[in-house]
N, C-alpha and C positions, 0 to 999 in steps of 0.2 A: 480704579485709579488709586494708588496707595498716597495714603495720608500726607500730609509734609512736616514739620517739626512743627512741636507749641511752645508760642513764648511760653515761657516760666511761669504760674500762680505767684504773680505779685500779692497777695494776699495772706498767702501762706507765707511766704518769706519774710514780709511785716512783722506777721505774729511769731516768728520767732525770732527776728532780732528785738522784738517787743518786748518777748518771755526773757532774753541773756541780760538785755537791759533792766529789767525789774530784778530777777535774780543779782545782778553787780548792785545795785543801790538796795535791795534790801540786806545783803553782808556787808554789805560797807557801811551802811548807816547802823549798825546794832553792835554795840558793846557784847551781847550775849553770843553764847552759840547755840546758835537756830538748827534742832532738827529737822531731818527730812522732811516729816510730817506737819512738823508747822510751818515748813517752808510751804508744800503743798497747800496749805490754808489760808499763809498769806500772798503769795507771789501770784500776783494775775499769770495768767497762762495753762496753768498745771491741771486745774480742776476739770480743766475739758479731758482730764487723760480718761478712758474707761473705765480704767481696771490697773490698782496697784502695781499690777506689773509691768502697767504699759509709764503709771507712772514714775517708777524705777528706774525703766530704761529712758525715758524721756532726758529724768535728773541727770541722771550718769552721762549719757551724752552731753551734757549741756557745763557739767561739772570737768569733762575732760576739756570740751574747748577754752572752756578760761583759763582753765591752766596752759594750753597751750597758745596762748594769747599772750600770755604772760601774769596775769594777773593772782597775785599771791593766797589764794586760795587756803585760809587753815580748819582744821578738822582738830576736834577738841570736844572735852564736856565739859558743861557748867559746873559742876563740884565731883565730890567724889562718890557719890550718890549716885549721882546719875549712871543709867547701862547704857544708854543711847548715845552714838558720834553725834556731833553738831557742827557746823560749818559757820564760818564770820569771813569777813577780808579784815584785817589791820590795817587799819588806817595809817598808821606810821609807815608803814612796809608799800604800803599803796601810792603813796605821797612822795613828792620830793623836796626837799627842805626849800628854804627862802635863799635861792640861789639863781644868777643867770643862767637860763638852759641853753647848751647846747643840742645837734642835733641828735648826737646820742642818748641824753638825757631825755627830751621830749619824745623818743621814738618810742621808751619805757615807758610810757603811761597808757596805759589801756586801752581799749575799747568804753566802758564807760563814761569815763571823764571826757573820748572825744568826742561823744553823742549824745552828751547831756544838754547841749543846747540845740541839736536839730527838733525843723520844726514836731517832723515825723513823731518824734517819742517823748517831748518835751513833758508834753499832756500825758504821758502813762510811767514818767517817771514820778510826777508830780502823785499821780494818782495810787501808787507803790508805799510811796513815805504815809501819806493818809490814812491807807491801809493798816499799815506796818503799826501806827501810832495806835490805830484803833484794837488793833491784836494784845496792844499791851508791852509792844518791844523798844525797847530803850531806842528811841533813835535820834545819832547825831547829825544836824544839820548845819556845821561849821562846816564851810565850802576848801577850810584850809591855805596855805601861804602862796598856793600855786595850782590852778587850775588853765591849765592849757586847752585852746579850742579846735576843734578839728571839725568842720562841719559837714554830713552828709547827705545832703541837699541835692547832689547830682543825682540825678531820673535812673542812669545804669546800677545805682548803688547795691537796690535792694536786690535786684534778681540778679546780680553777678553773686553777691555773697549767699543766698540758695543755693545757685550754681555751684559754690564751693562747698556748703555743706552737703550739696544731696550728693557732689561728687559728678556731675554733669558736664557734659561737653557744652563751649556754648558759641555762637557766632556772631557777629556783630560789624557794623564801621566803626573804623579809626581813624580821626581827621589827625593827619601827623603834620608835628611840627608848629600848631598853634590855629587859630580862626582862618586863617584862609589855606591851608597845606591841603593837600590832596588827601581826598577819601581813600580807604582802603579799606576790605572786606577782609575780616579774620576767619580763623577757626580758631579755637585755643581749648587746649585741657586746662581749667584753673588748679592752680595750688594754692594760692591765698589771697585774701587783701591784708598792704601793708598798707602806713601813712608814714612819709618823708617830707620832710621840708612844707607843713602844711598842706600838703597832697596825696590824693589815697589814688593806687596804684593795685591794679590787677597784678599777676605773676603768674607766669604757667608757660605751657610747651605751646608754640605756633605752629597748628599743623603746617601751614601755608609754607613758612620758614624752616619746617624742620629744627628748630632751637629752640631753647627757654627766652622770652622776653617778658616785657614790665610794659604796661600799659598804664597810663595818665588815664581817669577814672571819666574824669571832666570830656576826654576828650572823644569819650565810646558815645555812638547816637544810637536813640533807641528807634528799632526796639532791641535788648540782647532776647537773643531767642537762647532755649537746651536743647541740645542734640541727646537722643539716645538714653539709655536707662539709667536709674541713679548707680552709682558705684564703678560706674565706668572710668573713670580717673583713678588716676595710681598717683599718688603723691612722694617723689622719693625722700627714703627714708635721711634726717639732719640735714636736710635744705633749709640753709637763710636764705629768706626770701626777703629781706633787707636787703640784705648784700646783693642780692640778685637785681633789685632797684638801683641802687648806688654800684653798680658796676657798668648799668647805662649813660653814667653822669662822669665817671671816670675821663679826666685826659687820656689823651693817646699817647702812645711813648713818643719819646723825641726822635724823629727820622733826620734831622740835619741843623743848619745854625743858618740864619737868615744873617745876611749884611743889607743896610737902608742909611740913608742920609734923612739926617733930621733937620730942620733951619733949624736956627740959635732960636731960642724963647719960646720953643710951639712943641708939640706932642710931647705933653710934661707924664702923659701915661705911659707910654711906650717907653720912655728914658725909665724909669719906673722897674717894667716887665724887663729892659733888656740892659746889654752891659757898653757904656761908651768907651768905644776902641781908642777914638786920636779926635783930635779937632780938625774939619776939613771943609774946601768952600766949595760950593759947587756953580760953575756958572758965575764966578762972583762973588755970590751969595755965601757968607759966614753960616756953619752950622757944622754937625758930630756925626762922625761914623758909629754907628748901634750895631750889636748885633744879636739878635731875638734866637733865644731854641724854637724852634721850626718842627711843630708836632703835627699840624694841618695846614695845607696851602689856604683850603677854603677860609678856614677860621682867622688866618693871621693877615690873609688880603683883604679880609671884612676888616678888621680892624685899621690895615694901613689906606684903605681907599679912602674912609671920610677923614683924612687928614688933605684931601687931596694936594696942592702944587708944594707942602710944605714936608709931604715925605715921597722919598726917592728910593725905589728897591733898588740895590746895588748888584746882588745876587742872591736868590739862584734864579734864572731866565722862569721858571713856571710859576713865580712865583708875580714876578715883572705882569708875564702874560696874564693871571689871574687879578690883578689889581686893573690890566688895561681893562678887562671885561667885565667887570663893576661896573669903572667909569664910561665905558660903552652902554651896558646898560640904563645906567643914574640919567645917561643924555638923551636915551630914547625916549625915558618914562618922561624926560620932561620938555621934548620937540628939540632939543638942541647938540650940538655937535660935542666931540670931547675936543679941547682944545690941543692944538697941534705941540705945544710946548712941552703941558704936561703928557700926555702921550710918549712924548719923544724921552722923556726923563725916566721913562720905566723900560 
């Protein structure tokens, strides 16, 4: 009977987002530039390599992902004396001034700075700076004008981001849509984890779907299992995979122009989102003709059902029907009928 897939070595996966974490805080905190070898000496992690070679290629992979991380990476020598390259991050360059962040601002700040306070590495960042101090390296512990939090606390975290280093297939549930939305089983090739709007998000191709999607991190249950040998993912080449986030969040284009009656004094939102045509009474009743860009029936009937008897869709009829069936449903969840008036007004 052949085998069936293995979760992921959580273990493994720890120690190396352990290792990129001690590596980010010990160039970031040193004025100087840290050779290879004394990097080796001080960065927990490394000393388990074999054999120089193995720790070279350890370095080197771990020196390309921060860069491609984003994180400014420089390579330089302490004087003119020296023949050896040394590595530091610039604090300045790493940092963003004493300014309100938008979200493209805070998207730039690192991996480091957002996993400085999880519980997971807290203890081995701490334990990095100690180190570092004890080696004799200048280290700065000014936390700076802006450190933004990003916390990695969700149980999927660590073995998704294996998964994307070792380049692994991986499977899992996905509760969509929030705490009670229906479960769904994936398959996904990963290409990255990002963090948006204080939320880290998977990215990659859905077998299931045949497309690229973004998955909310919070909302995968474990266990994530790997499929298949490492290097099996293909990550295409100049993919944002921001963008590939923030294009799930995108509006939809505008399909048509809603008309609704608003009473005089009440949905000061809507008047807001939409533009008042004429003043007009309905029934009597004093209140404005609106008319909303119409990009989703769902989304713009959520919004006009809990105004209930005090907004009236005028046109277009799917949209009437969509607010009735709200109010059909709002009256079942709570034993009672929709009343015949409002009803009748959509």
């Amino acid at each position: 009977m052949p085998a069936g897939p293995r979760p992921y070595d959580a273990d493994v996966s720890a120690a190396r987002a352990e290792r990129l974490v001690n590596l980010v805080l010990c160039l970031l905190s040193t004025r100087q530039y840290l050779s290879a070898e004394r990097i080796r000496d001080t960065v927990p992690g490394y000393a388990d390599a074999p054999s120089d070679e193995a720790f070279f290629r350890m370095f080197e992979r771990d020196k390309t992902e921060l860069r491609e991380l984003g994180i400014p990476l420089e390579t330089g020598r302490r004087s003119t004396f020296d023949t050896t390259d040394g590595y530091r991050i610039a604090r300045q360059d790493y940092e963003l001034g004493d300014i309100d962040l938008d979200t493209e601002e805070a998207a730039a700040v690192a991996l480091a700075a957002r996993l400085w306070d999880s519980p997971e590495l807290a203890g081995a960042a701490h334990g990095a700076l100690v180190k570092l101090r004890a080696a004799g390296v200048d280290v700065d512990e000014s936390g700076g004008p802006v450190q933004p939090r990003v916390r990695a606390t969700d149980a999927a975290f660590a073995p998704l981001m294996a998964a994307v280093q070792a380049g692994r297939v991986v499977t899992f549930d996905h509760r969509r849509g929030g705490p009670t939305g229906e479960v769904v089983r994936r398959t996904v090739e990963p290409w990255g984890i990002v963090s948006w709007r204080g939320r880290w998000y998977l990215v990659g191709h859905d077998r299931d779907r045949d497309d690229v999607r973004s998955f909310r991190i919070s909302r995968i249950l474990e266990p994530v299992t790997a499929l298949g040998p490492a290097g099996a993912v293909t990550v295409p080449p100049g993919v944002d995979l921001l963008a590939k986030v923030k294009a799930g969040f995108a509006a939809p284009p505008v399909a048509g122009t809603a008309r609704i009656w608003v009473s005089a004094g009440h949905a000061h939102g809507l008047r807001r989102l939409g533009r008042v045509v004429a003043a007009r009474e309905l029934d009597g009743q004093p209140g404005e003709e609106l008319e909303l860009e119409l990009r989703s029936v769902d989304i713009v009937s959520r919004w006009l059902a809990g105004h209930g008897p005090d907004v009236v869709v005028l046109d277009p009829p799917e949209l009437a029907a969509a607010v009735r069936r709200r109010w059909a449903g709002a009256a079942r969840a709570h034993g009672a009928r929709v009343p015949a008036a409002e009803a009748a007004h959509t």
